[in-house]
KELUMSE-171900 format. One record per residue: residue in one letter; x, y, z of N, C-alpha, C, CB in turn. Coordinates in steps of 0.2 Angstrom, whole numbers, padded with zeros to 4 digits, always signed. Glycine has a CB too. Layout:
<dozas>
AXYZXYZXYZXYZ/...
</dozas>
This chain:
<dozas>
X+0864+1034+1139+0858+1039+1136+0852+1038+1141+0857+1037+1129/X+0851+1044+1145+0844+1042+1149+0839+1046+1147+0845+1044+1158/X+0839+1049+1141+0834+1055+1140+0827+1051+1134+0840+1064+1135/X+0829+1044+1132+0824+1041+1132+0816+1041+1136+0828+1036+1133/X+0812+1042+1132+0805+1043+1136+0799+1039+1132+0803+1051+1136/X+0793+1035+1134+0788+1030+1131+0785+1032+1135+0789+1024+1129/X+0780+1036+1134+0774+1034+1141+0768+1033+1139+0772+1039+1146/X+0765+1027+1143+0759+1025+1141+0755+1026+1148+0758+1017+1138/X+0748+1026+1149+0742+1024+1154+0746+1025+1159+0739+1017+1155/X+0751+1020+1161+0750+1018+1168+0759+1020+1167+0747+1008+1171/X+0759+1018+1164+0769+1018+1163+0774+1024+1159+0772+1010+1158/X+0781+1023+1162+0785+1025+1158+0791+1021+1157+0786+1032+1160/X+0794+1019+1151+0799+1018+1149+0802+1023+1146+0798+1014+1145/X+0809+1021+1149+0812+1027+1149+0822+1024+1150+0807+1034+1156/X+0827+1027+1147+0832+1025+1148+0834+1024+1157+0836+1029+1143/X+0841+1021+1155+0844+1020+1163+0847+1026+1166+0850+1016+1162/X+0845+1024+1175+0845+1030+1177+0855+1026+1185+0833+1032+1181/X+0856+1030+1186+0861+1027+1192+0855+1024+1196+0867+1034+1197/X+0850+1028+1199+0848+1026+1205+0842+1018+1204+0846+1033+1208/X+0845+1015+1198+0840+1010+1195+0845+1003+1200+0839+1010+1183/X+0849+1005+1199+0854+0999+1201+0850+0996+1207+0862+1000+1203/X+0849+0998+1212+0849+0996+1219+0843+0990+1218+0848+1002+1224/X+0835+0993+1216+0831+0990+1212+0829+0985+1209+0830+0991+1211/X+0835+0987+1203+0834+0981+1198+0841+0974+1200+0836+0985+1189/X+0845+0975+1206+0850+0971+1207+0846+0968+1213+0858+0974+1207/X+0839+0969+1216+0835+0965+1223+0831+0961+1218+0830+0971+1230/X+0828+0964+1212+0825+0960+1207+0828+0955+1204+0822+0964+1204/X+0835+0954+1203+0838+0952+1198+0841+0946+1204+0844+0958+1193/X+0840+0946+1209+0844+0942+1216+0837+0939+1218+0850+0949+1224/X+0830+0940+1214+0824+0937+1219+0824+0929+1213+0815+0944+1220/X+0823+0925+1218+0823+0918+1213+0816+0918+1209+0823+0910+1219/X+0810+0919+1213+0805+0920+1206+0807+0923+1200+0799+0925+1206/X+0809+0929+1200+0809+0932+1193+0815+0926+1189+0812+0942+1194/X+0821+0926+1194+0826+0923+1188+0823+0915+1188+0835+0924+1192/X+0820+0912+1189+0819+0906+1188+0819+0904+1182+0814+0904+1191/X+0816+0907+1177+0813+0903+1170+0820+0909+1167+0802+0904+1167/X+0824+0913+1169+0827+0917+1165+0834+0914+1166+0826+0924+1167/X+0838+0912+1170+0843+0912+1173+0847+0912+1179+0844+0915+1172/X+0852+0910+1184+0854+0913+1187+0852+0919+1191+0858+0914+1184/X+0852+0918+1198+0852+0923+1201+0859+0928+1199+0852+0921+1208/X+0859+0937+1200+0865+0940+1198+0865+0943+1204+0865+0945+1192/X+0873+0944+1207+0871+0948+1211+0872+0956+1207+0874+0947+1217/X+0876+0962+1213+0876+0968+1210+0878+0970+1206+0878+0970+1211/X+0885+0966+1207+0890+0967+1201+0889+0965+1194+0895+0964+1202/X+0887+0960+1194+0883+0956+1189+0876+0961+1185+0879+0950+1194/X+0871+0963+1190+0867+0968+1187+0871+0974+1185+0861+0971+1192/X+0875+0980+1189+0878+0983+1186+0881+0983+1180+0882+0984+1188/X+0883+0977+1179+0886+0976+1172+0882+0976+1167+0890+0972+1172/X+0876+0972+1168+0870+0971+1163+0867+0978+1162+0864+0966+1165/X+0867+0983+1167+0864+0990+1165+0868+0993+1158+0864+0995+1171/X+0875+0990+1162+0882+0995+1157+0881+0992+1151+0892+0993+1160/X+0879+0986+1147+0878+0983+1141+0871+0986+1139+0878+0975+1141/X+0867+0987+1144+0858+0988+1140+0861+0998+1138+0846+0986+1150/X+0865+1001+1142+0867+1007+1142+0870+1009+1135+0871+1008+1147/X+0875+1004+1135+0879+1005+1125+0874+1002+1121+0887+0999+1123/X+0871+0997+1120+0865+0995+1117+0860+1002+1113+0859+0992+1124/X+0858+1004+1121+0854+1012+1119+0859+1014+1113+0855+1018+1126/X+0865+1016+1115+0870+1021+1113+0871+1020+1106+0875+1022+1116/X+0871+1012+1102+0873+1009+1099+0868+1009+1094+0875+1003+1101/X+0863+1007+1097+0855+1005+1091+0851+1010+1090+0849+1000+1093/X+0851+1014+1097+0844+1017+1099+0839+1014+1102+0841+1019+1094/X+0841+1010+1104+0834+1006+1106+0840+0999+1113+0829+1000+1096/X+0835+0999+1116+0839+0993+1121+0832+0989+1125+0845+0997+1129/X+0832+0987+1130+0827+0984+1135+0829+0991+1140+0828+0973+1139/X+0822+0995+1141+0823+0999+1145+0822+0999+1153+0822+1003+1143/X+0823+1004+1155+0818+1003+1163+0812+1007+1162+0821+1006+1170/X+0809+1003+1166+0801+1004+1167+0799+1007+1174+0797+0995+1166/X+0796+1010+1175+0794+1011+1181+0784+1014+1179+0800+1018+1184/X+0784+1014+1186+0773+1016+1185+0775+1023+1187+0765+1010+1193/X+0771+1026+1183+0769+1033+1181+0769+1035+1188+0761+1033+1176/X+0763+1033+1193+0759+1036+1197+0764+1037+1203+0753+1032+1198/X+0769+1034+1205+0774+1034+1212+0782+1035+1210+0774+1026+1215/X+0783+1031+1202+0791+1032+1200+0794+1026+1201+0795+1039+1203/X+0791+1021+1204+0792+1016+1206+0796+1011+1199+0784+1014+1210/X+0801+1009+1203+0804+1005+1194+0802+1000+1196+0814+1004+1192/X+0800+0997+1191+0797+0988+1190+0802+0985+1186+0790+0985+1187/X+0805+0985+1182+0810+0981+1177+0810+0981+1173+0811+0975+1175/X+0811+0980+1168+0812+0983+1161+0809+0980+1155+0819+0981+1160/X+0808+0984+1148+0805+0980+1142+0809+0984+1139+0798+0980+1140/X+0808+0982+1131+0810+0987+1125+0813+0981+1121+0817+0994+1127/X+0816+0984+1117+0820+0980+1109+0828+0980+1111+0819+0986+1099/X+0829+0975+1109+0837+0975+1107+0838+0970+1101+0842+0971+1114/X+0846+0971+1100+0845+0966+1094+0850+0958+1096+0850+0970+1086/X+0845+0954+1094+0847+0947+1094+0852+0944+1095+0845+0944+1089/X+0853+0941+1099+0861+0938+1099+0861+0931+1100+0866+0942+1106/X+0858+0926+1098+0856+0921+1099+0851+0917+1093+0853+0921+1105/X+0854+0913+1091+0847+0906+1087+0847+0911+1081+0836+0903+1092/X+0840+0911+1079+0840+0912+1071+0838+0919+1072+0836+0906+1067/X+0837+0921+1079+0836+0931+1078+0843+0935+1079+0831+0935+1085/X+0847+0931+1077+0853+0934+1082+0854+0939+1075+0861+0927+1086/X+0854+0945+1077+0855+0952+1072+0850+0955+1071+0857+0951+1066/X+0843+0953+1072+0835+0955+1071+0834+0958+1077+0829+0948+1069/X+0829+0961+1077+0825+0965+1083+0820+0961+1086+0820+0972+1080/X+0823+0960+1094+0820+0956+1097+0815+0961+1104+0827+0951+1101/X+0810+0959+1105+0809+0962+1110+0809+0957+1118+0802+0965+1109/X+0807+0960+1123+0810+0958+1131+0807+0962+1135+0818+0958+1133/X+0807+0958+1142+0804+0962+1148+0806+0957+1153+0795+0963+1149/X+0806+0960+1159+0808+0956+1166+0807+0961+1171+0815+0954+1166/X+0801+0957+1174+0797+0963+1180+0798+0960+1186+0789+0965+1178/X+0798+0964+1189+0798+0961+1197+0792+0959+1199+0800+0967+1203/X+0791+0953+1202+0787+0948+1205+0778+0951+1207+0793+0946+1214/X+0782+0958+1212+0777+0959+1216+0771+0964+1209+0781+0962+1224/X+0775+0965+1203+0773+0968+1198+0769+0963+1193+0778+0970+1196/X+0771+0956+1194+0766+0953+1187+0758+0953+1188+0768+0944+1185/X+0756+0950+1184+0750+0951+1186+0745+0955+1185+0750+0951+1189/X+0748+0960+1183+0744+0966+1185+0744+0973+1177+0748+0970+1194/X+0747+0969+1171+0746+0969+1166+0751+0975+1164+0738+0969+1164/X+0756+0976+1166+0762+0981+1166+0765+0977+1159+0767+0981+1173/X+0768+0972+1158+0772+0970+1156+0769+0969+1148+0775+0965+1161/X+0764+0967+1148+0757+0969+1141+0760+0976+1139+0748+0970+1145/X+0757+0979+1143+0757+0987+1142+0762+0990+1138+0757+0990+1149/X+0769+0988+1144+0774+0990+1141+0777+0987+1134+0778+0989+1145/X+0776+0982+1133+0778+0977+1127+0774+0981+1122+0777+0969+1127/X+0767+0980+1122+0764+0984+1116+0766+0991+1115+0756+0984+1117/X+0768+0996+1120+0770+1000+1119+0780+1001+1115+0768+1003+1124/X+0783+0995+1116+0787+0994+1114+0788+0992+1106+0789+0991+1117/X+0783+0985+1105+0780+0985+1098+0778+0989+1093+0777+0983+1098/X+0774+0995+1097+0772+1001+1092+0779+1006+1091+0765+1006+1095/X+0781+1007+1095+0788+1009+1094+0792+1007+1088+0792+1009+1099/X+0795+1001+1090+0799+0999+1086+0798+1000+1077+0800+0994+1089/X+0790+0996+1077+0787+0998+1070+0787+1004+1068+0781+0997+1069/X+0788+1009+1073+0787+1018+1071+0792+1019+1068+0787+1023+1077/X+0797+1017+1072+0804+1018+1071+0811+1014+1068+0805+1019+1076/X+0809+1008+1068+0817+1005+1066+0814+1001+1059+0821+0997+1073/X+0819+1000+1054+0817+0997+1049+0817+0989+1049+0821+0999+1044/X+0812+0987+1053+0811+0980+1052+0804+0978+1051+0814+0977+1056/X+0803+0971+1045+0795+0968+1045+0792+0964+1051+0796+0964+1039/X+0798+0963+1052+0796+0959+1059+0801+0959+1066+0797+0953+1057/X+0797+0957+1073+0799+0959+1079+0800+0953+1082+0793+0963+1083/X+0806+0948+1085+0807+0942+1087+0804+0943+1094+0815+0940+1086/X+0804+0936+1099+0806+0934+1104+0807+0929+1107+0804+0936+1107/X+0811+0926+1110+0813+0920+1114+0811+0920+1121+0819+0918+1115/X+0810+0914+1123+0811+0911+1131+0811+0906+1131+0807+0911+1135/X+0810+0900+1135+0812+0894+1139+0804+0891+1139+0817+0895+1148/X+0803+0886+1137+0795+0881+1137+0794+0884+1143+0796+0870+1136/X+0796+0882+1147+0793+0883+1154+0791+0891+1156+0798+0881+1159/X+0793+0895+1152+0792+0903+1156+0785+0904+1151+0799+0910+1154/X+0781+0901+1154+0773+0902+1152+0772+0907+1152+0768+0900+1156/X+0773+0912+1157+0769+0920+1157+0772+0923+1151+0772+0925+1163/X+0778+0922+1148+0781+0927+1143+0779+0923+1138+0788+0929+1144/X+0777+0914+1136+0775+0915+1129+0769+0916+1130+0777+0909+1123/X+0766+0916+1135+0757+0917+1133+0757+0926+1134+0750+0913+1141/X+0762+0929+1135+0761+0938+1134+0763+0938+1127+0765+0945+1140/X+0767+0933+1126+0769+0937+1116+0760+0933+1115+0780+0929+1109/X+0760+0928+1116+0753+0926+1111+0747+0930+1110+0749+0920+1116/X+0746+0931+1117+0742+0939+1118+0744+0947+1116+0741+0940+1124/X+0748+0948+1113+0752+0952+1110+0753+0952+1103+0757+0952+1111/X+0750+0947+1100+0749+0944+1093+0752+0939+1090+0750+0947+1090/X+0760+0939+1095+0766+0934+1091+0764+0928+1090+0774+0933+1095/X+0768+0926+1086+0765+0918+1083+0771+0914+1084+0762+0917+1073/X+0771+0907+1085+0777+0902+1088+0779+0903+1081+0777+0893+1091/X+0785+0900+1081+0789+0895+1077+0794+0890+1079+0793+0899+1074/X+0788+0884+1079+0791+0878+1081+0800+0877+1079+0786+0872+1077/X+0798+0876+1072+0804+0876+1067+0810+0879+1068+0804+0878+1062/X+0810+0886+1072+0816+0889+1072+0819+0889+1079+0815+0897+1070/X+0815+0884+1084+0817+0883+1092+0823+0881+1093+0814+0879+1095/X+0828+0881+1098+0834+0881+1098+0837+0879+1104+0836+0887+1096/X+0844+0877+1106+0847+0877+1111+0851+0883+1111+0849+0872+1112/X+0850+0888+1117+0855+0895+1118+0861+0892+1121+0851+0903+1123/X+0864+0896+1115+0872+0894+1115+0875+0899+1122+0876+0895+1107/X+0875+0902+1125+0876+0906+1129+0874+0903+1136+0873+0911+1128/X+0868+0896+1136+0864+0892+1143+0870+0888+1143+0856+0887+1143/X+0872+0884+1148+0873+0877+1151+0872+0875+1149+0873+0875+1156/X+0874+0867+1146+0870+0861+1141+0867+0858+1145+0875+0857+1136/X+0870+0856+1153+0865+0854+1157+0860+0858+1161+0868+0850+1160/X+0857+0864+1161+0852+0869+1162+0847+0867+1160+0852+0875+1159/X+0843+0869+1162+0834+0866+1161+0831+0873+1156+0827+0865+1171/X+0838+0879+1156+0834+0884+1151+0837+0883+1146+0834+0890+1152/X+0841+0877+1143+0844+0877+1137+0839+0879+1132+0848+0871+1135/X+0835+0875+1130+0832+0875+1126+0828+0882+1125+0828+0869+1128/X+0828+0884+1121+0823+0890+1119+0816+0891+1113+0828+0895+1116/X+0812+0892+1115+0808+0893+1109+0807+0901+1107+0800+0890+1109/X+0804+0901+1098+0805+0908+1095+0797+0911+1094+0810+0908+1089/X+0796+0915+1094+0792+0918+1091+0792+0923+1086+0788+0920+1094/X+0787+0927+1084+0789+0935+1080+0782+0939+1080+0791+0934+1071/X+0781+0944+1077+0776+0947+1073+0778+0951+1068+0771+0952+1078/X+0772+0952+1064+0775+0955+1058+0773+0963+1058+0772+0950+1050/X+0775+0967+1056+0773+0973+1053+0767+0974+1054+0773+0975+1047/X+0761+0980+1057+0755+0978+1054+0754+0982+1047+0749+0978+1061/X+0750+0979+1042+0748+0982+1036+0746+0988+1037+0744+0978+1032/X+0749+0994+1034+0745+1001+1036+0737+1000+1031+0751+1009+1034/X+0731+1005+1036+0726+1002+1033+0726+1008+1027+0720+1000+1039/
</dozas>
């Protein structure tokens, strides 16, 4: 499903496109971005991860989409909701992003997420929005922080999906709730 559209300021989230691969598999093969995430992928590898975030779409309505900036069409990586497959969100609405390197920084991935969040509240029936990452991936719990999500020490986990000897095993959780219509 590509006919997915979110646009904000600067951005558009929007479903998968064929010509996303080339892009998102130089970003998915650069060791910055995958350092706190995973594994370098190569193509095939990313191909395949589009083909899952693609049935996702088709399956929920909702997936981690592709992102690109409004002003060039330029794709930076992806955000959006999927549902949980891991620790204690696994079946809950998680959100996610992963942007290319030369992209952080520069408050895209904010943007996109808050624009994901209001979505999802628009739209899916849930009181609350999860997410996970690895202690170390600072940028992504200090953009949930700044995004409002709150830790949950308690529910932190080892992802059964990492390598038991990985330095990403370990995972912490956050959420946000609904906000109270006023």
């Amino acid at each position: 499903m590509t006919d997915f559209r979110l646009e904000t300021d600067r951005l558009v989230v929007r479903g998968w496109r064929d010509g996303d691969l080339l892009p998102f598999a130089d970003m998915c093969a650069d060791p910055r971005v995958m350092a706190t995430l995973g594994p370098i992928m190569d193509r095939d590898e990313t191909q395949a991860l589009i083909g899952r975030l693609r049935a996702m779409q088709d399956r929920h309505g909702h997936t981690f989409w592709a992102l690109e900036r409004r002003e060039d069409g330029r794709f930076l990586g992806f955000c959006g909701l999927v549902m949980g497959n891991a620790g204690l969100i696994e079946g809950k609405v998680e959100i996610g992003w992963r942007l290319s390197h030369d992209a952080w920084g520069q408050g895209y991935a904010r943007e996109a997420a808050a624009a994901s969040l209001d979505w999802g509240f628009a739209n899916l029936d849930t009181d609350r929005i999860w997410a996970i990452t690895t202690p170390g991936n600072i940028r992504s719990w200090g953009l949930m922080e700044r995004l409002g999500l709150k830790r949950h020490p308690q529910l932190d986990f080892e992802h059964p999906n990492v390598a038991d000897d990985s330095p990403l095993k370990q995972h912490i959780t956050y959420s946000i709730a609904r906000p109270v219509a006023d």
